[in-house]
N, C-alpha and C positions, 0 to 999 in steps of 0.2 A: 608214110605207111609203116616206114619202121617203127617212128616212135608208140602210133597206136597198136600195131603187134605185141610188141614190148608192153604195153599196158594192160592189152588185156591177158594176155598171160601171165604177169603178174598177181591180175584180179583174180584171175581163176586159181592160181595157185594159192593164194590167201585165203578166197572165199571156201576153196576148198578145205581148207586146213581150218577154218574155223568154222561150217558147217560139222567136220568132224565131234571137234568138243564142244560144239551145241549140242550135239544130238547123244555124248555123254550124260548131257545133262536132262533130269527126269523132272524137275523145279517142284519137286516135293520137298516136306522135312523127313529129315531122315528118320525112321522107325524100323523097329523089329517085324519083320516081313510073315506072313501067315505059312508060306509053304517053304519048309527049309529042306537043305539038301542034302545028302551024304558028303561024307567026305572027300572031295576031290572029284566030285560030279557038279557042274554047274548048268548041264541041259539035258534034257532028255528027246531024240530028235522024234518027232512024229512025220508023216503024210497026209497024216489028215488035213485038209484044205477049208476054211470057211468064206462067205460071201464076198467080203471083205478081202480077202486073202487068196487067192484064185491061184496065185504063182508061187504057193509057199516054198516049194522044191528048191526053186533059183532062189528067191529071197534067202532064206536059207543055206546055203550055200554061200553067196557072197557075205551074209550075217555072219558065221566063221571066219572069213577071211581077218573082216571089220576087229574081230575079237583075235587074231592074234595080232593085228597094229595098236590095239587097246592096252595088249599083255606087254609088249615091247617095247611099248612108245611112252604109249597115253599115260598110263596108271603110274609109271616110276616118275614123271616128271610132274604128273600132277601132284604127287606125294611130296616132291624136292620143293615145290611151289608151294604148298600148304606149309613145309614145313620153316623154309627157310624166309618164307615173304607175311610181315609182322599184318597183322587182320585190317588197323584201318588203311595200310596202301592197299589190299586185297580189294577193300569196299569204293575207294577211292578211284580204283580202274574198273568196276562193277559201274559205276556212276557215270564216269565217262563213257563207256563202252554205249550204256542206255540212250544218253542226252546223245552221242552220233546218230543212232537208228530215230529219233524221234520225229523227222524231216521228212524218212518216207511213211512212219506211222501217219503222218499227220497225211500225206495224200493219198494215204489208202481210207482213212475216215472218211476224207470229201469224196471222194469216189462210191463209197459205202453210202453217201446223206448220212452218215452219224454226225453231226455237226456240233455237238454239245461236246460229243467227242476228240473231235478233230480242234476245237476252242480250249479244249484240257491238254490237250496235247501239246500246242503252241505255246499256254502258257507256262506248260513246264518246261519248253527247251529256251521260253524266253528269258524263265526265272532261273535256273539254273545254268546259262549259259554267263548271266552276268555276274548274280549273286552266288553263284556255285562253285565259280572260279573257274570258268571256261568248262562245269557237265563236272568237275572233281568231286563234289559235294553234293548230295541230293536233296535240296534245301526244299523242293514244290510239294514229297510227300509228306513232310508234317502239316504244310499247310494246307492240306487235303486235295492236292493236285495230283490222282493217284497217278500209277502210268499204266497206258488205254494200251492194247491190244490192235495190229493194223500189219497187215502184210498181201500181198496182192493176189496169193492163192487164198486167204481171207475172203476176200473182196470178187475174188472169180463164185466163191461159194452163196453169198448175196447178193451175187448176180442170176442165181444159179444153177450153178458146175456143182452141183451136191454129189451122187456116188461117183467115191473115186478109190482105186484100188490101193492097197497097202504094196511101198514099196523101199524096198531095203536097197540102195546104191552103193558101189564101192564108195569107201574111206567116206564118203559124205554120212551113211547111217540111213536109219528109218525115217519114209515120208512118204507120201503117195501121190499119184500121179500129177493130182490137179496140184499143187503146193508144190513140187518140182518144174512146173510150167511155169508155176506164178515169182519163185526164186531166178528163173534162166528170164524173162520178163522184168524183174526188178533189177538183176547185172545189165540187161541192153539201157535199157532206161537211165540206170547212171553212167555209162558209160554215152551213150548219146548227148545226156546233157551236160556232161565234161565236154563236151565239142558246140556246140553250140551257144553256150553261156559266153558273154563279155568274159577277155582276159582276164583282169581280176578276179571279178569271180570266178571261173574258172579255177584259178590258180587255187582260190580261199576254198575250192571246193576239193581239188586236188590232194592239199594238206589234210583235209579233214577227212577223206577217204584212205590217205595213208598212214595215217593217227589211227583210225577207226580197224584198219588192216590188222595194227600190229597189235593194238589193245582188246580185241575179240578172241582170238584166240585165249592170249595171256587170262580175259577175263572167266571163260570155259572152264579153265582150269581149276577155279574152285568148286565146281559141280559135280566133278569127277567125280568124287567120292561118294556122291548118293547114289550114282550108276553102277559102281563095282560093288557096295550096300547090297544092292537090289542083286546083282549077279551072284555073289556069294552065298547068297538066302533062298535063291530061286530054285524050285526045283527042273523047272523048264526054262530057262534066263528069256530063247526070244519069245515063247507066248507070253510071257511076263511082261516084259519090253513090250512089243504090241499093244499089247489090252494097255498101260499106262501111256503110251502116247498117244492111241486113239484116243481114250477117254478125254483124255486131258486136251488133246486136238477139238473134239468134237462140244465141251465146252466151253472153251472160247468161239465157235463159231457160232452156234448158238445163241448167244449170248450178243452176238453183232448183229446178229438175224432179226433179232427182238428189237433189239435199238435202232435200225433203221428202217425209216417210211417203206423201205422196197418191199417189205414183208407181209404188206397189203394190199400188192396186188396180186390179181387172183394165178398161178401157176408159181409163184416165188416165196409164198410163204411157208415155214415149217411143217413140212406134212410128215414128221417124225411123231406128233401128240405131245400131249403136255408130260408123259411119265417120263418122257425122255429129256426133258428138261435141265435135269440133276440128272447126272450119270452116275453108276454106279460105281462106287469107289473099289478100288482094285483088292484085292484079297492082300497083295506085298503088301499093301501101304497100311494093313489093319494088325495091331496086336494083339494076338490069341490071347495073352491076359487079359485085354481087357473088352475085348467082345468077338461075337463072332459072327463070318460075314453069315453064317444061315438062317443066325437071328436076323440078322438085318435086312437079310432077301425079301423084297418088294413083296415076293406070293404071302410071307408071312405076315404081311402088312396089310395084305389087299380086305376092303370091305366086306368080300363075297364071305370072306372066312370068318367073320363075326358073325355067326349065324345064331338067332336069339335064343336056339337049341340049347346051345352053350352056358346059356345062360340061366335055362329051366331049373324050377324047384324042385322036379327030381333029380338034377343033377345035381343039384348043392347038398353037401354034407349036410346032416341036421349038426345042432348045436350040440355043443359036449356040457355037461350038467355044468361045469363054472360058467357057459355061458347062457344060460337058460333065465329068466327073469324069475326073481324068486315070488312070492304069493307078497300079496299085499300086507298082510297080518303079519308075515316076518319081519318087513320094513320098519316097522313102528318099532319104536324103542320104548322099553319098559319104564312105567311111570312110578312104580310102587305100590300102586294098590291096585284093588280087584272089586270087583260091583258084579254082588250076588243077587241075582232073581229069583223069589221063594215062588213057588204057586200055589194058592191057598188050597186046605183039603175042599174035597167036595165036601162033607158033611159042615162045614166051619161056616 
């Protein structure tokens, strides 16, 4: 009993600590953010609460905390890390860190029926476990093996567990109910089959969840910087943070929902409509040079608003005399001569 106490505390204090700098991380490119801040202001706190959002108060609240172990912790050694760790061992622990998680990606696919999925999956933890150099190297996406999406609050969602509330945890970050149930569900689950498995494996499972331990974190660390990006630019940091993790959340599940069978029967399919499809890209992630999100607002898109009115001949400008079609007789080009018609007198 001791030694499994010992283990799971362990796991928890790992998993904790690299849920952490997960949840730094926004998995954007980094851009010039649409709503910038004053100087030395990075939130603006509200009360106002949405659907989604019910507990903003407390969220809030411990989202503060989160952001002074960010300020203290997080940001200076993710800096020392960027600064002082050469890009391809960076990419090199990004790779490994992937090819660990890909085992339960791959049994959350079966569980989902994405099976084409769950096939892409395997073949990439197969190919780059060997030809990768043990997950070092990411050899399966040039060869179009991309990597699938698969986690068990995924998988509770295609099941589904659809509305679930927006939740901010200590030191863990932003996540919501259902996908916090589905993370405490995926630690019993390897922990269970850590006891259960033949010694050996066991053992080979062991290593690789202490490999997976130490390089998770380490591999967070390069993310960092598009989250403190986005903090520094934002004028409100957590409605900011929200709307890009929902978004970003609620496109990948989506998107599993469509690929598999479950989404044809009748109470489990996407009753969110096809507009929601594509979610709306977050105002941070847009650069005011180079468009704006109110052009891009769906209302200005929508059909209703092409209304043929628009389009009427009393509405169009008439033409400006360069562009008027000139007479026929102007077009012809002078030949040189001229063909005179006499009319004879009357008396003649």
């Amino acid at each position: 009993m001791t030694v499994v106490s010992a283990r799971i505390g362990k796991s928890m204090t790992a998993i904790a600590l690299a849920a952490m700098l997960s949840a730094c991380a926004t998995h954007q490119p980094p851009v010039e953010p649409q709503f910038l801040a004053s100087p030395g202001r990075t939130s603006a706190p509200t009360t106002a609460s949405t659907p989604t959002d019910p507990n903003e108060r407390m969220n809030r609240a411990v989202f503060e905390n989160n952001q002074e172990i960010n300020h203290s912790v997080i940001y200076p050694v993710a800096k020392s890390y960027r600064d002082s760790v050469p890009e391809p061992v960076r990419d090199s622990i990004d790779a490994f860190t992937s090819n660990i998680g890909e085992p339960f990606i791959f049994a959350n696919n079966v569980l989902q029926l994405r099976f084409p999925a769950a096939a892409t999956t395997l073949g990439r933890f197969i190919v780059n476990s060997t030809f990768g150099i043990g997950g070092l190297i990411d050899v399966a996406t040039p060869e179009g093996m991309t990597r699938q999406t698969g986690d068990f609050g995924q998988t509770l969602y295609v099941w589904g567990v659809r509305d679930s509330e927006y939740l901010v945890l200590p030191v863990v970050g932003p996540t919501n109910t259902r996908d916090a149930i589905g993370n405490g569900f995926e630690l019993a689950a390897q922990l269970f089959m850590g006891s259960v498995l033949p010694t050996s494996a066991a053992t080979a499972a062991n290593h690789m969840g202490a490999a997976g331990t130490v390089a998770s974190p380490i591999a967070s660390l390069s993310k960092v910087d598009q989250m403190q990006q986005l903090e520094t630019s934002s004028l409100d940091f957590y409605t900011m943070l929200r709307s890009v993790v929902e978004q970003k959340r609620q496109a990948e599940l989506r998107a599993a929902l469509r690929e598999s069978p479950l989404s044809s029967i009748p109470g489990l399919e996407d009753s969110s409509g096809p507009e929601a499809a594509t979610p709306l890209v977050s105002p941070a992630l847009m650069s005011p040079a180079l468009q704006s999100p109110a052009l891009e607002s769906p209302t200005l898109q929508s059909p209703a608003l092409e209304s043929p009115a628009i389009s009427s001949p009393a509405l169009v400008a008439p033409p400006t005399p360069a562009e008027r079609p000139k007479k026929q007789a102007s077009d012809r080009a002078p030949t040189g001569r001229s063909l005179t018609i006499e009319r004879p007198n009357a008396g003649g």
